[in-house]
C-alpha positions as CSV (number, residue, x, y, z in Angstrom):
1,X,0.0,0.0,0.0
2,X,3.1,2.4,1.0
3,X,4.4,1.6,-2.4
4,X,1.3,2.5,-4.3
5,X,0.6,5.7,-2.7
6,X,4.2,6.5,-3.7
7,X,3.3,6.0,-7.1
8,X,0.8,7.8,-6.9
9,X,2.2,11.0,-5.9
10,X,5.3,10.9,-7.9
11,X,2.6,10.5,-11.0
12,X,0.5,13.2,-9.9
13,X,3.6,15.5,-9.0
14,X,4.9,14.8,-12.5
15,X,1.3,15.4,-13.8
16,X,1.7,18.9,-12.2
17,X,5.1,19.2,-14.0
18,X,3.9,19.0,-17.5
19,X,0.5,21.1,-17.2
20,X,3.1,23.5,-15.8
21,X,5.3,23.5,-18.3
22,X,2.9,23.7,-20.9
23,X,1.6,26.9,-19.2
24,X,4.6,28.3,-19.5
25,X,5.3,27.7,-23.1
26,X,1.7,28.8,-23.7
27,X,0.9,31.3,-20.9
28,X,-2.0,33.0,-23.1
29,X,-3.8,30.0,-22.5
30,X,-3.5,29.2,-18.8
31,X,-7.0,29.9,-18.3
32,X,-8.7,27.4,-20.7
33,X,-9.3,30.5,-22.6
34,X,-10.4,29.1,-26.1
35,X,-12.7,29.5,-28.7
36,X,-14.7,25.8,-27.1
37,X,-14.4,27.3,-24.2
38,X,-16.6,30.5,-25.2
39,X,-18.9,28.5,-27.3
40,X,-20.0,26.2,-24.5
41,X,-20.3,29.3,-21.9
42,X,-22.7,30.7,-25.1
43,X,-24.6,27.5,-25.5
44,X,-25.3,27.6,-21.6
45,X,-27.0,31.3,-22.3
46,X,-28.7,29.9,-25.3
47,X,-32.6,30.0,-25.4
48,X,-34.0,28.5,-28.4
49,X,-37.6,30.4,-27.7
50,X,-35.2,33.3,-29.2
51,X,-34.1,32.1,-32.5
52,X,-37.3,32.7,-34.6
53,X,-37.5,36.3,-33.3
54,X,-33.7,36.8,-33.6
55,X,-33.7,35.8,-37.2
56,X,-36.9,37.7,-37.8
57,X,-35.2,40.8,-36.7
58,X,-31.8,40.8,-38.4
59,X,-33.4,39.6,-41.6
60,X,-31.9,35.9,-42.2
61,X,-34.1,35.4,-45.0
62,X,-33.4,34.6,-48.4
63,X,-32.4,37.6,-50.0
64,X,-32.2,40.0,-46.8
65,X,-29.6,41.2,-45.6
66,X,-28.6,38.5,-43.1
67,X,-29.5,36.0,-45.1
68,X,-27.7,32.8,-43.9
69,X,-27.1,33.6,-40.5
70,X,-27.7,31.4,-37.7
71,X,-28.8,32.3,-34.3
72,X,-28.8,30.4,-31.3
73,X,-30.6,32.4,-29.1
74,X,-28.4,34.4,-26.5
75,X,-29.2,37.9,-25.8
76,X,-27.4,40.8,-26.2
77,X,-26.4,41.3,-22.0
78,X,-25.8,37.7,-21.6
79,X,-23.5,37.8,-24.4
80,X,-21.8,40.4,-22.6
81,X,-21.7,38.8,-19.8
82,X,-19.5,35.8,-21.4
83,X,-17.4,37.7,-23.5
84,X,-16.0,39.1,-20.1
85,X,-14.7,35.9,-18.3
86,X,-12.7,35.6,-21.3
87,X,-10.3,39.1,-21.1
88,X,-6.9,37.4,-22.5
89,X,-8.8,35.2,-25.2
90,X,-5.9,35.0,-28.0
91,X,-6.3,36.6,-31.2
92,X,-6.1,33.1,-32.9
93,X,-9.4,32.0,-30.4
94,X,-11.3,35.1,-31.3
95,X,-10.3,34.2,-35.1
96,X,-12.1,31.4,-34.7
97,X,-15.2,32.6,-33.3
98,X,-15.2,35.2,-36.0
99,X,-14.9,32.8,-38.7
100,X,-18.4,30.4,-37.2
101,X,-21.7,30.6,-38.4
102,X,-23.3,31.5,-35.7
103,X,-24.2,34.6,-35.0
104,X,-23.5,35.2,-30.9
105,X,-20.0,33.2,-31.7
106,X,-18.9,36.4,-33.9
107,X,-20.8,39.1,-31.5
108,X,-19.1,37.7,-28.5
109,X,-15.6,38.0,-30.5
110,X,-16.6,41.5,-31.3
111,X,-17.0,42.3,-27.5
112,X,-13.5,40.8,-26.7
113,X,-11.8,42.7,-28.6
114,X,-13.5,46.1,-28.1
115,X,-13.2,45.4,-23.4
116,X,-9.4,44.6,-24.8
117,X,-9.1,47.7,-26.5
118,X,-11.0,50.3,-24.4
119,X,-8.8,48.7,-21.4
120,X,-5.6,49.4,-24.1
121,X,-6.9,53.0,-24.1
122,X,-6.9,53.4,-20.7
123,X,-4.8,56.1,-19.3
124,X,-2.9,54.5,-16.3
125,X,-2.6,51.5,-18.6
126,X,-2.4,52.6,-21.8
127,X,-0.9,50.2,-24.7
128,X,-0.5,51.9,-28.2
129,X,1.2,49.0,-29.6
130,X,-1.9,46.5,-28.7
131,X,-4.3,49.3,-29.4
132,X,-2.7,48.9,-33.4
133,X,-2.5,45.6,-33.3
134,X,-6.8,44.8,-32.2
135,X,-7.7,47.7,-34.6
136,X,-5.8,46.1,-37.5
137,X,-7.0,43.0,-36.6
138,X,-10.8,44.0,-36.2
139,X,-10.2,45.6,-39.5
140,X,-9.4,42.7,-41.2
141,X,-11.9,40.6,-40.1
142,X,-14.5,43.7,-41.8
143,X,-13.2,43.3,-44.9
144,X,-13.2,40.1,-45.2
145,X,-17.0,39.6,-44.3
146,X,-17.0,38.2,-40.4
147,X,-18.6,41.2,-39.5
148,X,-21.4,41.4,-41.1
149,X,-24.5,42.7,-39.5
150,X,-25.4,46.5,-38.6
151,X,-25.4,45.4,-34.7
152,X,-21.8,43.7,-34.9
153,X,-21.0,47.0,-36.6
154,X,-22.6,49.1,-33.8
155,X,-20.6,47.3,-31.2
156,X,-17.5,47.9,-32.6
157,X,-16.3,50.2,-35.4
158,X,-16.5,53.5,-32.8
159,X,-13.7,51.7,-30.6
160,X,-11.9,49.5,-33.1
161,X,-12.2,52.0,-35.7
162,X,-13.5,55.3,-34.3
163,X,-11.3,55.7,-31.5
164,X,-8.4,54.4,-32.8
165,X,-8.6,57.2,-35.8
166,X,-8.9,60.0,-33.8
167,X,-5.5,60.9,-33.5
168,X,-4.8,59.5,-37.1
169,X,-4.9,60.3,-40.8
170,X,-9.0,59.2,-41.6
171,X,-8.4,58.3,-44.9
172,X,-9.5,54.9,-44.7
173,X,-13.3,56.0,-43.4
174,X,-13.7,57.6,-46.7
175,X,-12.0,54.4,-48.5
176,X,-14.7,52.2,-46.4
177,X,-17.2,54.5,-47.3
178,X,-16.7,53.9,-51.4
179,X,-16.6,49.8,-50.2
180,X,-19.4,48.1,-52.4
181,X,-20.2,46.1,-49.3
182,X,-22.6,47.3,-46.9
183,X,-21.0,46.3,-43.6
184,X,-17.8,48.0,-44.4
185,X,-19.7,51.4,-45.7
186,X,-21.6,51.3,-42.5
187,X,-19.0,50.7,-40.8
188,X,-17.0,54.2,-41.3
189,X,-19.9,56.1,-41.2
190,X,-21.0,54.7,-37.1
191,X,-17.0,55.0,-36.4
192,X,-17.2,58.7,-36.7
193,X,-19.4,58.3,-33.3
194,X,-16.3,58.5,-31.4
195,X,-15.1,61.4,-33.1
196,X,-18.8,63.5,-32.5
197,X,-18.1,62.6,-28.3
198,X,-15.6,64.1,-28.5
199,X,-17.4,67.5,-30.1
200,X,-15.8,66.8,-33.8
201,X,-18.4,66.8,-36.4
202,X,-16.2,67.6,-39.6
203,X,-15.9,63.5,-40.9
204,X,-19.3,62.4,-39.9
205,X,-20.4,65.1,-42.3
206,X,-17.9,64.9,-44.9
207,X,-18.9,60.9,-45.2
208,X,-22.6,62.1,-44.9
209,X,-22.3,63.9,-48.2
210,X,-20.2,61.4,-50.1
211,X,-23.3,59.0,-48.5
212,X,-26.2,60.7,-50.3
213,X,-26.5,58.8,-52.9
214,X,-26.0,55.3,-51.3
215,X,-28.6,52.3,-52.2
216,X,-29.1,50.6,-48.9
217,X,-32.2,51.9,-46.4
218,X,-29.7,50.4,-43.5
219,X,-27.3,53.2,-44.5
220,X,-29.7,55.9,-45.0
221,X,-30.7,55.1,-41.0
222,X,-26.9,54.9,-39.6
223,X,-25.8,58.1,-41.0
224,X,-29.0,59.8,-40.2
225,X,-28.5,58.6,-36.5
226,X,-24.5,60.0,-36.9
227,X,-26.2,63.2,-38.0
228,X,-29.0,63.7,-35.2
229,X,-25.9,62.9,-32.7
230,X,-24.2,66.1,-33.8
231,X,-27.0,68.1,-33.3
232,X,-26.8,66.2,-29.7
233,X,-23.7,66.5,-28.3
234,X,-21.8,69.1,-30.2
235,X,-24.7,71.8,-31.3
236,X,-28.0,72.2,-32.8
237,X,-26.1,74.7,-35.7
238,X,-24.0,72.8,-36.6
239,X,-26.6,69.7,-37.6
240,X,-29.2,72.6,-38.9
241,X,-26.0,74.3,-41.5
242,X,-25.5,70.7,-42.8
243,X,-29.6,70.2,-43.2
244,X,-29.9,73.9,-44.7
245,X,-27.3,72.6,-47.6
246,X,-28.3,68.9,-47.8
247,X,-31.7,68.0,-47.0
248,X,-33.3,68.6,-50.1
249,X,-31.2,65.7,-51.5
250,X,-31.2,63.2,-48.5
251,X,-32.9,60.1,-48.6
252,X,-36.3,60.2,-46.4
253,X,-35.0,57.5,-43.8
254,X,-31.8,59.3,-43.5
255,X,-33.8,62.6,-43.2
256,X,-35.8,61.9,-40.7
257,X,-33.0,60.2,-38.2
258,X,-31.3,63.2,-38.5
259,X,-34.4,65.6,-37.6
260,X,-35.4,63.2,-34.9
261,X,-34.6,66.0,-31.8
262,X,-35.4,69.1,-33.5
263,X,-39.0,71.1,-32.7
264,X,-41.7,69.7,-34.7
265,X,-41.1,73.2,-36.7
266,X,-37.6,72.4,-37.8
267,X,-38.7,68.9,-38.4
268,X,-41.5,69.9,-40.6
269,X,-39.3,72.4,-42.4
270,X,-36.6,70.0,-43.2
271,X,-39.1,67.3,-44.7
272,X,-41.2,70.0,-46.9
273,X,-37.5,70.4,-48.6
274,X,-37.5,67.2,-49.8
């Protein structure tokens, strides 16, 4: 019996040896932090009485413009809720739940990366070289379709994009903005939300005006919301100048976003333009 329970414990103290050596030659990952491991945390949130609404309301149907994707029934602050047990998730893990099917798989990716980046941002901690690295990252993923519905848009492209612009050249807003695909269009457009907080207008309404003319109802709404949130948080002038030029040519979706907080006068003045 002696013998065996010194087996035993040279086995298990050996055990410990290896998982502790294979920590240290993969610390990232000390934490079970994986893609499986986010996917079953997500599964445990899932209600399937959700789905059918879920795909009713991002349009999965054939033709719209989610067409294809698959929900599995986890709401918005559950998802949130998951995405932050898993704060040192590696790139190549949230690769991987960018690149699934399902929908929550790529949202919950999208909220990694953007509590990874606004904790990057962070004065007392801030990291300039990581703040590059998620930005390029999350702008990859955009442009090669993983995110690809207006709410995984809204949850990210004023961090990963937005904020990480403001101190930069902006070029590549306007070089999304010409994109023939949606997601990326929309995408500049919402990432000028960070800029507007901070009481700069100047690119929301630049894109705005190279935006006129687009096709697609969902970008008619996201830059008339950009639009109202000037009038908002920087000044009532400022949206009203841009109307006084513009409104005669804006689309009526887009219009009346923009018009939502002004008196029922302005509002009624603005839409007799059209």
């Amino acid at each position: 019996m002696h013998t065996f329970r010194k087996y035993i414990n040279q086995y298990l103290i050996e055990k410990q040896y290896i998982l502790t050596l294979q920590n240290f030659m993969h610390p990232r990952n000390m934490n079970n932090e994986t893609a499986e491991a986010v996917q079953a945390a997500l599964a445990e949130k899932a209600n399937p009485k959700n789905v059918s609404t879920l795909q009713r309301f991002f349009k999965t149907g054939t033709g719209e413009y989610g067409e294809g994707d698959i929900f599995i029934g986890v709401r918005v602050p559950a998802n949130r809720i998951v995405a932050k047990q898993f704060p040192a998730l590696p790139l190549l893990e949230i690769d991987r739940l960018l690149n699934s099917s399902i929908h929550e798989h790529r949202q919950a990716a999208l909220f990694i990366l953007v509590y990874r980046f606004l904790a990057a941002s962070k004065s007392s901690s801030r990291d300039d070289n990581l703040r590059t690295e998620l930005s390029n990252f999350y702008i990859s993923a955009l442009k090669r379709g993983r995110v690809n519905n207006w709410d995984l848009v809204d949850s990210s492209a004023e961090h990963l994009l937005g904020a990480y612009l403001e101190d930069r050249p902006r070029q590549l807003l306007f070089d999304l903005a010409s994109s023939t695909q949606l997601w990326e269009r929309r995408a500049a457009i919402v990432a000028t939300f960070a800029f507007i907080k901070r009481k700069d207008g100047s690119t929301t309404f630049e894109l705005a005006k190279k935006l006129l003319d687009d096709p697609e109802p969902l970008m008619h709404k996201a830059t008339g919301w950009m639009l109202r949130e000037t009038g908002k948080r920087i000044s009532q002038k400022v949206l009203t100048s841009f109307l006084d030029q513009y409104a005669a040519q804006m689309p009526r979706i887009m219009l009346s976003y923009a018009v939502e907080h002004l008196s029922v006068k302005q509002r009624t003045h603005y839409r007799n333009l059209r």
